[in-house]
DRENTINU-131586 format. One record per residue (C-alpha): residue number from 1; residue in one letter; y, z, x. Coordinates in steps of 0.001 Angstrom, whole numbers, padded with zeros to 6 digits. Each point is the difference from the previous one (the first is absolute). Example, Ala and Ser with C-alpha at 12.3 -4.5 7.8 and 13.67 -1.06 7.14 Angstrom:
<recs>
+-----+------+---------+---------+---------+
! pos ! code !       Y !       Z !       X !
+-----+------+---------+---------+---------+
!   1 !    A ! -004500 !  007800 !  012300 !
!   2 !    S !  003440 ! -000660 !  001370 !
+-----+------+---------+---------+---------+
</recs>
This chain:
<recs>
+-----+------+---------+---------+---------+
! pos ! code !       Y !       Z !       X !
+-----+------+---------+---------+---------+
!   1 !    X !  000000 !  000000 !  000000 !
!   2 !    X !  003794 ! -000607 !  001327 !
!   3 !    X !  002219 !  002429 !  000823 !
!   4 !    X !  002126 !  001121 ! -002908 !
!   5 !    X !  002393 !  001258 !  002435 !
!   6 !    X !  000331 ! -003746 !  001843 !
!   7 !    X !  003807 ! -000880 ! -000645 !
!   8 !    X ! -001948 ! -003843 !  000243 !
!   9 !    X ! -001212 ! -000031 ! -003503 !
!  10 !    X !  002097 !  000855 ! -002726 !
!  11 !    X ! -002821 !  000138 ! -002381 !
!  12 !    X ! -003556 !  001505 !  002241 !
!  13 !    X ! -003190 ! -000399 ! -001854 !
!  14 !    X !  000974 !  000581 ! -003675 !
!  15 !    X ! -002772 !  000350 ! -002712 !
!  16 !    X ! -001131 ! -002760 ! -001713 !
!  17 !    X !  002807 ! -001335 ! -002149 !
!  18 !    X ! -001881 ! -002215 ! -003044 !
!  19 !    X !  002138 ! -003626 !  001066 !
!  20 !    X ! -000467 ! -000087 !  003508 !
!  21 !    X ! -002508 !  002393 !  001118 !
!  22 !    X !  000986 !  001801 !  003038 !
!  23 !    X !  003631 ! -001044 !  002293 !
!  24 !    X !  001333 !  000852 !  003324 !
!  25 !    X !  003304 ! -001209 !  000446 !
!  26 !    X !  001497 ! -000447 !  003583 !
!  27 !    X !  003747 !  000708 !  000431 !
!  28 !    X !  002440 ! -001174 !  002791 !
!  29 !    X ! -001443 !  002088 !  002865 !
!  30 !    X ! -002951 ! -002441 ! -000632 !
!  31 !    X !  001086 ! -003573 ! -000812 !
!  32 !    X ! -002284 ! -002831 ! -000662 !
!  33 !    X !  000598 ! -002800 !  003011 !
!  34 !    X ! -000685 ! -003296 ! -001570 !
!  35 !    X ! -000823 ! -003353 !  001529 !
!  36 !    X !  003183 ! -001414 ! -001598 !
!  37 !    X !  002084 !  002198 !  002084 !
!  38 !    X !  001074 !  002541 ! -002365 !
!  39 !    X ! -001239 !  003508 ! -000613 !
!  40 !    X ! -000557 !  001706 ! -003622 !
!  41 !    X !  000572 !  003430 ! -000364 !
!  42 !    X ! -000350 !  001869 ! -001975 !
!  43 !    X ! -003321 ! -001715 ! -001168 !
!  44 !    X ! -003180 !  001869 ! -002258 !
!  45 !    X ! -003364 ! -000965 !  000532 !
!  46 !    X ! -002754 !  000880 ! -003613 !
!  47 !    X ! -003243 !  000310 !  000621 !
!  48 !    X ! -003101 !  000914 ! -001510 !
!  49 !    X ! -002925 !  001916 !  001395 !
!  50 !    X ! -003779 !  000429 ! -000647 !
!  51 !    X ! -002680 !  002139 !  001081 !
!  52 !    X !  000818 !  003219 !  003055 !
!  53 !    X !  001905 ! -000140 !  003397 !
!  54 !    X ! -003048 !  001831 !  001930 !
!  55 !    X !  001470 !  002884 !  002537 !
!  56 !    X ! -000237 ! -002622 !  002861 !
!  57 !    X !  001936 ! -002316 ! -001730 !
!  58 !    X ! -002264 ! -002854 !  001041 !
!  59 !    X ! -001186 ! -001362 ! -002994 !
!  60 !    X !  003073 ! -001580 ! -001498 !
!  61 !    X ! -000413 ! -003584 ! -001219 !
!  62 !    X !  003242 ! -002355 ! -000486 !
!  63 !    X ! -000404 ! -002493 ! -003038 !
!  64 !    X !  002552 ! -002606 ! -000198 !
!  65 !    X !  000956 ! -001751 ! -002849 !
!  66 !    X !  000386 ! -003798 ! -000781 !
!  67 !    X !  003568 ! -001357 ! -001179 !
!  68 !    X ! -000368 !  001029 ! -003463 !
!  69 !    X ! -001957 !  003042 !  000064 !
!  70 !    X !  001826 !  003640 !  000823 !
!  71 !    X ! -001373 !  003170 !  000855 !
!  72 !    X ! -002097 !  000778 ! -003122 !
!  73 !    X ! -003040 ! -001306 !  001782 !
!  74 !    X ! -002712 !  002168 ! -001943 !
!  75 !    X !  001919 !  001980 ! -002471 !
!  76 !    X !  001570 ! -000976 ! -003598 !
!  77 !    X !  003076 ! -002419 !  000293 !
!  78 !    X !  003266 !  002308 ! -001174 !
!  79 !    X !  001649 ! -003066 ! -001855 !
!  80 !    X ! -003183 ! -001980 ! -001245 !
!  81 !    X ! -002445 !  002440 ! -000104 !
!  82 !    X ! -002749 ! -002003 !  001188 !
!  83 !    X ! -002826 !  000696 !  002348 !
!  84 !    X !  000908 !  000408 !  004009 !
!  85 !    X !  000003 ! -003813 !  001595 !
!  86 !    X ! -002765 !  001292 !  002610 !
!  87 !    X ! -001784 !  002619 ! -002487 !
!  88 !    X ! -003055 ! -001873 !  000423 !
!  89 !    X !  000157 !  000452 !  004071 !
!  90 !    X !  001667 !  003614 ! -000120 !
!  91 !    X ! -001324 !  003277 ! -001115 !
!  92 !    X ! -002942 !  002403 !  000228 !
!  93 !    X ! -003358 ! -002156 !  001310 !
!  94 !    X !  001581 ! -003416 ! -000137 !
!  95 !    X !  000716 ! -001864 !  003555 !
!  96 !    X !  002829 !  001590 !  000651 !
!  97 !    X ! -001484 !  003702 ! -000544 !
!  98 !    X !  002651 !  002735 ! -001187 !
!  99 !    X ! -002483 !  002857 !  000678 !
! 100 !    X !  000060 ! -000991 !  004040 !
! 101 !    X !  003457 ! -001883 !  000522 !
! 102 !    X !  003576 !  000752 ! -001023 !
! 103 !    X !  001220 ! -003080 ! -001109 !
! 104 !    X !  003979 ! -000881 ! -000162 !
! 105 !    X !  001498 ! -002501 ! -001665 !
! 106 !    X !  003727 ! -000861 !  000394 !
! 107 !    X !  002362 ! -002003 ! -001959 !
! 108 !    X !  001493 ! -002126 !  002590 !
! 109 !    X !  003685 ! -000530 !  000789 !
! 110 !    X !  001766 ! -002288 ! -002091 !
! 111 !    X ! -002253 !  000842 ! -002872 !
! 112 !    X !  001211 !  001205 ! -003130 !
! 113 !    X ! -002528 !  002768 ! -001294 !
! 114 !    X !  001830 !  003031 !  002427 !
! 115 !    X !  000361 ! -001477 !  003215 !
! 116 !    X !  003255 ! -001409 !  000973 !
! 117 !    X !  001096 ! -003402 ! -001451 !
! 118 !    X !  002608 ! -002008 ! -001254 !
! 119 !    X !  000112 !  001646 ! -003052 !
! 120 !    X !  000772 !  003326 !  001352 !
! 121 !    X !  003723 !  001404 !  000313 !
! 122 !    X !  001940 ! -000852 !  002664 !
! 123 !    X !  001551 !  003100 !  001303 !
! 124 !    X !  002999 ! -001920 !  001538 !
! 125 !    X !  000864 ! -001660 ! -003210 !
! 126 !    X ! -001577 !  002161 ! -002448 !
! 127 !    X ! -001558 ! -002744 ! -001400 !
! 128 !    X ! -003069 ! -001510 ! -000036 !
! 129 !    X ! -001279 ! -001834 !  003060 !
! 130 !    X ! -000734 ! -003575 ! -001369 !
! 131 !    X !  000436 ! -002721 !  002856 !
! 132 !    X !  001862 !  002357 !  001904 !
! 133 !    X ! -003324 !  001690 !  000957 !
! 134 !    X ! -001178 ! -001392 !  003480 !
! 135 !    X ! -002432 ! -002644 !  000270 !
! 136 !    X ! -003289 !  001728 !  000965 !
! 137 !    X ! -003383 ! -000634 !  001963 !
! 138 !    X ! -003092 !  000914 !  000236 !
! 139 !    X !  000107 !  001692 !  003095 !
! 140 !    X !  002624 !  001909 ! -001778 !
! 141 !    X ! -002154 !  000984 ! -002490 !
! 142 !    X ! -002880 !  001614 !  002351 !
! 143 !    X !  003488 !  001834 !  001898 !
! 144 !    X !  000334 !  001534 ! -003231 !
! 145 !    X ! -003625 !  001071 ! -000503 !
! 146 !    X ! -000184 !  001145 !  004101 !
! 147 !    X !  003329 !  002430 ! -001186 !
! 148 !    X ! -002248 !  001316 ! -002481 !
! 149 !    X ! -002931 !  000510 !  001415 !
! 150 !    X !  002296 !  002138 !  002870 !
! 151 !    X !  001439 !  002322 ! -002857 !
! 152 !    X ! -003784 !  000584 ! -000977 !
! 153 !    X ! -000677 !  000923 !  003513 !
! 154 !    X ! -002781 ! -002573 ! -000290 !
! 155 !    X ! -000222 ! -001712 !  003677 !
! 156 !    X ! -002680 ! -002382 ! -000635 !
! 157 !    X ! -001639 ! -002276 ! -002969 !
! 158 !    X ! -003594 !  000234 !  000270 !
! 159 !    X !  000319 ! -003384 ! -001972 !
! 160 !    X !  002544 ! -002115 ! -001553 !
! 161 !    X ! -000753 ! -002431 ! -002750 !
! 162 !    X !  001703 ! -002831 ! -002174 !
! 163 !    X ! -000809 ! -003067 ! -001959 !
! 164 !    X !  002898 ! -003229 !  000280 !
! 165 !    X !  002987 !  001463 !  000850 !
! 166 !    X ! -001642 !  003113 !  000780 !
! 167 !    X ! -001942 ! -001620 !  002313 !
! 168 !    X !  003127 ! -000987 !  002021 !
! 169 !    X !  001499 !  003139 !  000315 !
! 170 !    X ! -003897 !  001402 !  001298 !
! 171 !    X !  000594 ! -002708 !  002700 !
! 172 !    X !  003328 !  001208 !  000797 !
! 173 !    X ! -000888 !  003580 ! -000225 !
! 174 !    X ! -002584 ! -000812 !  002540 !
! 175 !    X !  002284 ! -002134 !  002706 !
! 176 !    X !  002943 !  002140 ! -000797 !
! 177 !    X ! -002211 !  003628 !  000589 !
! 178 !    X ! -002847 ! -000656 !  001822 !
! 179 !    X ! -000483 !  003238 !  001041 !
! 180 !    X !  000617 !  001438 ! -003590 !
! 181 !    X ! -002941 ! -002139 ! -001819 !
! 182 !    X ! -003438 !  000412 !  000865 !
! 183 !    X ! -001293 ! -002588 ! -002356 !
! 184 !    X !  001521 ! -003065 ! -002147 !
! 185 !    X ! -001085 ! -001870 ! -002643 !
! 186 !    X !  001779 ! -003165 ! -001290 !
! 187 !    X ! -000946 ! -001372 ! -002777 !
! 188 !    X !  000754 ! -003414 ! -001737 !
! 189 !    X !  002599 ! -000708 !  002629 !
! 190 !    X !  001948 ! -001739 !  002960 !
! 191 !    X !  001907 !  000806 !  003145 !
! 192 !    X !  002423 ! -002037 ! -001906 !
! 193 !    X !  001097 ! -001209 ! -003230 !
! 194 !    X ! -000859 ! -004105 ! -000110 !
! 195 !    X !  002677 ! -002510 ! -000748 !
! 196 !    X ! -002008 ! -000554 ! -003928 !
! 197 !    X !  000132 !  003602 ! -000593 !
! 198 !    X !  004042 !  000043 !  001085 !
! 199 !    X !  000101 ! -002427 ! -002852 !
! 200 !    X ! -001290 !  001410 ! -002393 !
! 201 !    X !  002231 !  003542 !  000566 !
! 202 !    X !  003224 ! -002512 ! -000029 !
! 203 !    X ! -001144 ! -001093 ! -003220 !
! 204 !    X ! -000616 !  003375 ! -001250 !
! 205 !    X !  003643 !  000853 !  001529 !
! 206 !    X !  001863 ! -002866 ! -001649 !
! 207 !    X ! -001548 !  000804 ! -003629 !
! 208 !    X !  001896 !  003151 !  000643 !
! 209 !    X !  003001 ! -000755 !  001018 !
! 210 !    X !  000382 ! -002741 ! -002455 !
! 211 !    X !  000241 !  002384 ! -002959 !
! 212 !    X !  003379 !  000492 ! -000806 !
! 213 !    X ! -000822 !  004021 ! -000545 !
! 214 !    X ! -000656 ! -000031 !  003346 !
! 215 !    X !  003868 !  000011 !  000585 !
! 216 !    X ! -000120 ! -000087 !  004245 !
! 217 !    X ! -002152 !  002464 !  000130 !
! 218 !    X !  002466 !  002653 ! -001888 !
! 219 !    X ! -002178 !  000086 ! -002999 !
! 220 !    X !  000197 !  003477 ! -000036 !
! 221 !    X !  003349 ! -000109 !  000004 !
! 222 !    X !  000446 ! -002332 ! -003218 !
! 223 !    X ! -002628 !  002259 ! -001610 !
! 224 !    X ! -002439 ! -003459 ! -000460 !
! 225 !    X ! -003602 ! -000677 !  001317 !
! 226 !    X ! -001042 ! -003520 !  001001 !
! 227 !    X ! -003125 !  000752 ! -001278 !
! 228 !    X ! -000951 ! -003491 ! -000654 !
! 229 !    X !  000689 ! -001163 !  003566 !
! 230 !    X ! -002394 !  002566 !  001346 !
! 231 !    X ! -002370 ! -000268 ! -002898 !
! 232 !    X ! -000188 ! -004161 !  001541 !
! 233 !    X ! -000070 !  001222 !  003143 !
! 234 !    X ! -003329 !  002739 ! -000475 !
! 235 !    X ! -002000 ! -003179 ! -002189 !
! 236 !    X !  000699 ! -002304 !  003072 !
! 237 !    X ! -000989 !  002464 !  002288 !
! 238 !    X ! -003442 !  001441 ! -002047 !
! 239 !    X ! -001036 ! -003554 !  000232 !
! 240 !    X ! -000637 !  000045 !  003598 !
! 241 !    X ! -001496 !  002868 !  000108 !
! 242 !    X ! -003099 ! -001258 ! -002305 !
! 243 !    X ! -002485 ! -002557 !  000710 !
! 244 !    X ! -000415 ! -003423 ! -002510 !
! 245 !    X ! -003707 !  000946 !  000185 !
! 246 !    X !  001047 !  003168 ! -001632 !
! 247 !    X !  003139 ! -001247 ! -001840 !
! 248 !    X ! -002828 ! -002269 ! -001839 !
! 249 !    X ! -002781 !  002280 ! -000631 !
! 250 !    X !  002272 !  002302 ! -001608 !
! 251 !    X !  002486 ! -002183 ! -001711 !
! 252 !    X ! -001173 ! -003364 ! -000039 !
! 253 !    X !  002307 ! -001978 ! -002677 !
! 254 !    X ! -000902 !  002459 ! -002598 !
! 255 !    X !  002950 !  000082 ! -002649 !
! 256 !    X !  001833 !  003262 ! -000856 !
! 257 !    X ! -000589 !  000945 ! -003378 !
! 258 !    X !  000001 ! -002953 ! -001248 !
! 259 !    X ! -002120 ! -003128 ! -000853 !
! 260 !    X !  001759 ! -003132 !  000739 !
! 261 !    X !  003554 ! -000623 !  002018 !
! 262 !    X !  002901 !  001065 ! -001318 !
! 263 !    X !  001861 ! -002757 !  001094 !
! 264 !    X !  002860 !  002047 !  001177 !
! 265 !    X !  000367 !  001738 !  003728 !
! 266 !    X ! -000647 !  003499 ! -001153 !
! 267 !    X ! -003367 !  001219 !  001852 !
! 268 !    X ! -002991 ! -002225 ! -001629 !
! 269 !    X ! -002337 !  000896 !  003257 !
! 270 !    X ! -001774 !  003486 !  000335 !
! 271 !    X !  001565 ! -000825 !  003560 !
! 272 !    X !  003116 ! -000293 ! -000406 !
! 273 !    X !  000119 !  003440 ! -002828 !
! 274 !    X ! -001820 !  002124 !  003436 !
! 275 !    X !  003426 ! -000858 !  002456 !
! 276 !    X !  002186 !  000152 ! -002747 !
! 277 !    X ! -001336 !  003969 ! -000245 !
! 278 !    X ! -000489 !  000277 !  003569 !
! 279 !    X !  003648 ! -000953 !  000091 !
! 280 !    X !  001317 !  001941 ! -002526 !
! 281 !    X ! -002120 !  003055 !  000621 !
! 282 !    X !  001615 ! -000182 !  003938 !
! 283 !    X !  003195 !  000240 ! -000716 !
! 284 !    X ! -000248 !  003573 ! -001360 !
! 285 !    X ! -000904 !  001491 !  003163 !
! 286 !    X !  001999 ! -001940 !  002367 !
! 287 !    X !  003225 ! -000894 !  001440 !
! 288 !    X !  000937 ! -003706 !  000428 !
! 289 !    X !  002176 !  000253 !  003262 !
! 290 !    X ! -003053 !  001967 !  001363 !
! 291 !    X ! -001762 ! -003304 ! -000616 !
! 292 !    X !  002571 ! -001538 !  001336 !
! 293 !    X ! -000409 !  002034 !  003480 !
! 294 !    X ! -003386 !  001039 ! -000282 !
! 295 !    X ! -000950 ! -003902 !  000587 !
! 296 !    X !  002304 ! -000121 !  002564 !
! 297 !    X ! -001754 !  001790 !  002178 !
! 298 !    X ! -003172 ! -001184 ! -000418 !
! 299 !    X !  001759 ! -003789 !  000489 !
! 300 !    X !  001368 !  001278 !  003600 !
! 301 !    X ! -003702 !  001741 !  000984 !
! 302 !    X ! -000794 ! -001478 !  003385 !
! 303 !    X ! -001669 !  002516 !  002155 !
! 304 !    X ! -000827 ! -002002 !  002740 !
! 305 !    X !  003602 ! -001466 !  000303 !
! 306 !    X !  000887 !  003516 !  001181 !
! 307 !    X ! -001895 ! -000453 !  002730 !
! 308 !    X !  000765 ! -003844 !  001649 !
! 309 !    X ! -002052 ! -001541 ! -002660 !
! 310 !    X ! -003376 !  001524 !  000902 !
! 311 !    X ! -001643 !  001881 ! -002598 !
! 312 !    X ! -002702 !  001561 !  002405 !
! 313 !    X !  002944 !  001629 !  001895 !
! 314 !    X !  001158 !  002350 ! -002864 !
! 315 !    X ! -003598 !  001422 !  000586 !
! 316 !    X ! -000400 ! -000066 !  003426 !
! 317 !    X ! -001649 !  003240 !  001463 !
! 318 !    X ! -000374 !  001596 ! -003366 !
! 319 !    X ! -002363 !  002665 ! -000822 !
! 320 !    X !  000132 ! -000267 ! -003442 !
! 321 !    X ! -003000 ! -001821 ! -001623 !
! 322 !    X !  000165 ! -002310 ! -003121 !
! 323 !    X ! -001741 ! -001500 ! -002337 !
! 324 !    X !  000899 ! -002958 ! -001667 !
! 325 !    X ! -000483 ! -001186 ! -003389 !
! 326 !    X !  000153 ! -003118 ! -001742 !
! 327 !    X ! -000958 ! -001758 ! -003514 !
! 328 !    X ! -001867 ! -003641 !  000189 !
! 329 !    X !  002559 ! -000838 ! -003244 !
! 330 !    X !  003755 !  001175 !  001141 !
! 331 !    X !  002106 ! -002611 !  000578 !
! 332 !    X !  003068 !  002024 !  000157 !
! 333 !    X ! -001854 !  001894 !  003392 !
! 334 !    X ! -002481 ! -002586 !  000606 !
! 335 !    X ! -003135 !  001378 !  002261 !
! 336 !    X !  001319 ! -002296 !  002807 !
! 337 !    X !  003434 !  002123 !  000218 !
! 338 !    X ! -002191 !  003158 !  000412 !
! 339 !    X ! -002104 ! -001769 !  001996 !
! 340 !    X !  003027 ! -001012 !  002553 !
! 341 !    X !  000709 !  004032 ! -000093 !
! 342 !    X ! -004115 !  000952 !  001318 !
! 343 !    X !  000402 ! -002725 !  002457 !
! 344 !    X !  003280 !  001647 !  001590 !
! 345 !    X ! -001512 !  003158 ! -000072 !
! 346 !    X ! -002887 ! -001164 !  001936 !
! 347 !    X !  001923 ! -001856 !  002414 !
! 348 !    X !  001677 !  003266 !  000764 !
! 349 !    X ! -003111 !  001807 !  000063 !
! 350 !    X !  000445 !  002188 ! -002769 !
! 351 !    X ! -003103 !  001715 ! -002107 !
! 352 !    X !  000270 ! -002968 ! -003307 !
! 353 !    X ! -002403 ! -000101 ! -002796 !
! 354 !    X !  000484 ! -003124 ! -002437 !
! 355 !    X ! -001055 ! -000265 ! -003647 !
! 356 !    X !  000245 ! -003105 ! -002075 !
! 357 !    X ! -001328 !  001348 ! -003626 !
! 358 !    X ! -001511 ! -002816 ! -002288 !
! 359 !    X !  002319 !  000174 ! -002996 !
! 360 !    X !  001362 ! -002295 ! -002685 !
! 361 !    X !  002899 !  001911 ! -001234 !
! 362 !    X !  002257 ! -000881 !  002406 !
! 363 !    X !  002750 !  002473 !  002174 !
! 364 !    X ! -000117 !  002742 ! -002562 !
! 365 !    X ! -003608 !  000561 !  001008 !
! 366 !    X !  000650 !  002991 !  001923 !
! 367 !    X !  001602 !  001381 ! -002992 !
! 368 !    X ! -003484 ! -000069 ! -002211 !
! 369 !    X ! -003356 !  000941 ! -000112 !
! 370 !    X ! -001218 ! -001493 !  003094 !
! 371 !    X ! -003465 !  001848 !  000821 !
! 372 !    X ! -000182 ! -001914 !  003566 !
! 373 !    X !  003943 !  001364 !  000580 !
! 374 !    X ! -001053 !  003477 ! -001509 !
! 375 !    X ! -002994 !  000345 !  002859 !
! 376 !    X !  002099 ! -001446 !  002717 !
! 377 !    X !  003086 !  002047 !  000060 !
! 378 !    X ! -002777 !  003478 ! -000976 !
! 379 !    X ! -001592 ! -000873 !  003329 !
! 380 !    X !  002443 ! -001264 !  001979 !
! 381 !    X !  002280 !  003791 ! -001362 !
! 382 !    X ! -002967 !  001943 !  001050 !
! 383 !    X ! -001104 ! -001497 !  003828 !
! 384 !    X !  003947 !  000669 !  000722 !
! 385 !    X ! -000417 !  003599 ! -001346 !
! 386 !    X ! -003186 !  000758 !  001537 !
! 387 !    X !  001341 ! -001844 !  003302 !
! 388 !    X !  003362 !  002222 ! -000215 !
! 389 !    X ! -001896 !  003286 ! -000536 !
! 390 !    X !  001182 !  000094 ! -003852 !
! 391 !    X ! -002560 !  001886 ! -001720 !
+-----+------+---------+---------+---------+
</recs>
């Protein structure tokens, strides 16, 4: 536990509050430095936590989430009140084993469900951030989560885990704090985001800012909500994250309640009724300049470009040992970007495992009942333990 005494936090480990879970916020003895040059301060990190911090504190386990997931990893959802996006990997006896590993989940900066985004005040202005807030990365994400781990007095991660955008920040959690992480698993994801998938967020982006509630950003400001922007942008993104092997077998071109076409352009497909809900059901839980610079940073993720353009280097002389996961149906995180990280890992003669599961459900896989994912990450959890003297 931190300090209560530290003049760094303003707010020390507070109970559980119901919207965000748990929050540490960082005053200006303790900025955030950020790749763009700028610091924040003061800035809060939520979190949520499973399972026991053992007296050693050597069984913590980081779980990071992807862009539109938050801290509620295995717990209710405050705002939608649905199941934890991981439930199925988190908890008592499942892979990720609550009775043997404390398990922390953060929301990460820039996020919007306690963490420090755009949508937060501004204390020079008073007002809410909006574009003002700095452009972020993911390395300043995992700066964040290092800050908190040091006001938990938790020096190491006996593992750190993600899926997508999770699985970037695992990577840069592992280049940026070597010594810090003594295993990694990426899953469903690159060293860097590919020129399609930069498309696709621009697209996302541009829905956004083309709604006219969207008002620069100041939406807050003009008391609007461009929730149809953001609704556009969540369908166009859900589609890549599914397979058309599983779009079919589920959808098909069934008609929504109906019989014939309508001959109109409300939703005739059971298609096109799913991402209207997925869209509208999104925008209840999350901010659209969040979006906006959540995307961002996964569009500037290039590990190896911190390091002359070699991706092995970020990893040379590392202790920590990985395992690397990928599904035979993601074309968001095809198996030959995870492939590209095993292969720099070997080159730099780090301890690699790689997975590709057989799967038709495409990049969301690692989000569902995958028994082969299930028996990999158990295994994989308990060698490290057993290996790291974690009883």
């Amino acid at each position: 536990m931190a300090d209560i005494a530290n003049p760094n936090f303003l707010k020390p480990i507070a109970a559980p509050d119901a919207d965000v879970g748990c929050a540490i916020t960082f005053n200006d003895a303790q900025p955030l430095s950020l790749d763009a040059g700028r610091t924040l301060s003061p800035f809060t990190v939520a979190y949520m936590t499973y399972g026991t911090l053992n007296p050693a504190k050597s069984n913590a386990v980081m779980v990071c989430h992807a862009l539109t997931g938050d801290q509620f990893a295995a717990s209710s959802h405050p705002v939608t009140g649905k199941r934890g996006w991981w439930d199925v990997m988190i908890g008592p006896g499942k892979p990720i084993d609550t009775d043997r590993f404390f398990v922390i989940c953060p929301n990460v900066i820039g996020g919007c469900m306690g963490s420090t985004g755009p949508a937060d005040r501004n204390p020079a202005t008073g007002r809410s951030y909006g574009l003002s807030f700095p452009l972020i990365t993911i390395r300043d994400m995992v700066r964040a989560q290092a800050m908190l781990l040091d006001a938990l007095g938790i020096e190491k991660i006996l593992c750190v885990l993600g899926g997508s955008m999770g699985g970037m920040q695992v990577l840069q959690w592992a280049a940026s704090f070597p010594q810090r992480v003594i295993s990694a698993v990426p899953i469903a994801a690159a060293a860097r985001h590919s020129a399609q998938n930069i498309a696709f967020h621009e697209v996302g982006r541009q829905a956004i800012i083309a709604d006219p509630a969207w008002n620069n950003g100041e939406y807050a400001l003009h008391g609007t909500n461009p929730s149809k922007g953001l609704a556009v942008a969540r369908m166009a993104a859900h589609i890549t994250y599914l397979s058309e092997a599983a779009l079919q077998r589920k959808f098909g071109r069934a008609l929504q309640n109906r019989d014939s076409f309508s001959f109109a352009f409300a939703p005739d497909f059971q298609i096109e009724s799913y991402l209207h809900h997925q869209g509208i059901s999104f925008v209840d839980r999350f901010d659209a300049n969040s979006y906006l610079y959540i995307t961002r940073a996964m569009d500037y993720f290039d590990l190896a470009a911190d390091y002359g353009g070699s991706l092995s280097e970020a990893f040379r002389g590392s202790l920590t040992r990985f395992l690397i996961v990928s599904f035979t149906s993601d074309w968001l995180f095809p198996t030959a970007e995870n492939k590209r990280i095993a292969h720099a890992l070997n080159a730099a003669a780090v301890n690699v495992s790689f997975v590709e599961i057989d799967s038709d459900r495409g990049h969301d896989s690692f989000l569902l009942d995958e028994p082969e994912l299930f028996a990999t990450i158990k295994a994989f959890l308990g060698s490290v333990a057993v290996q790291a003297g974690v009883a």
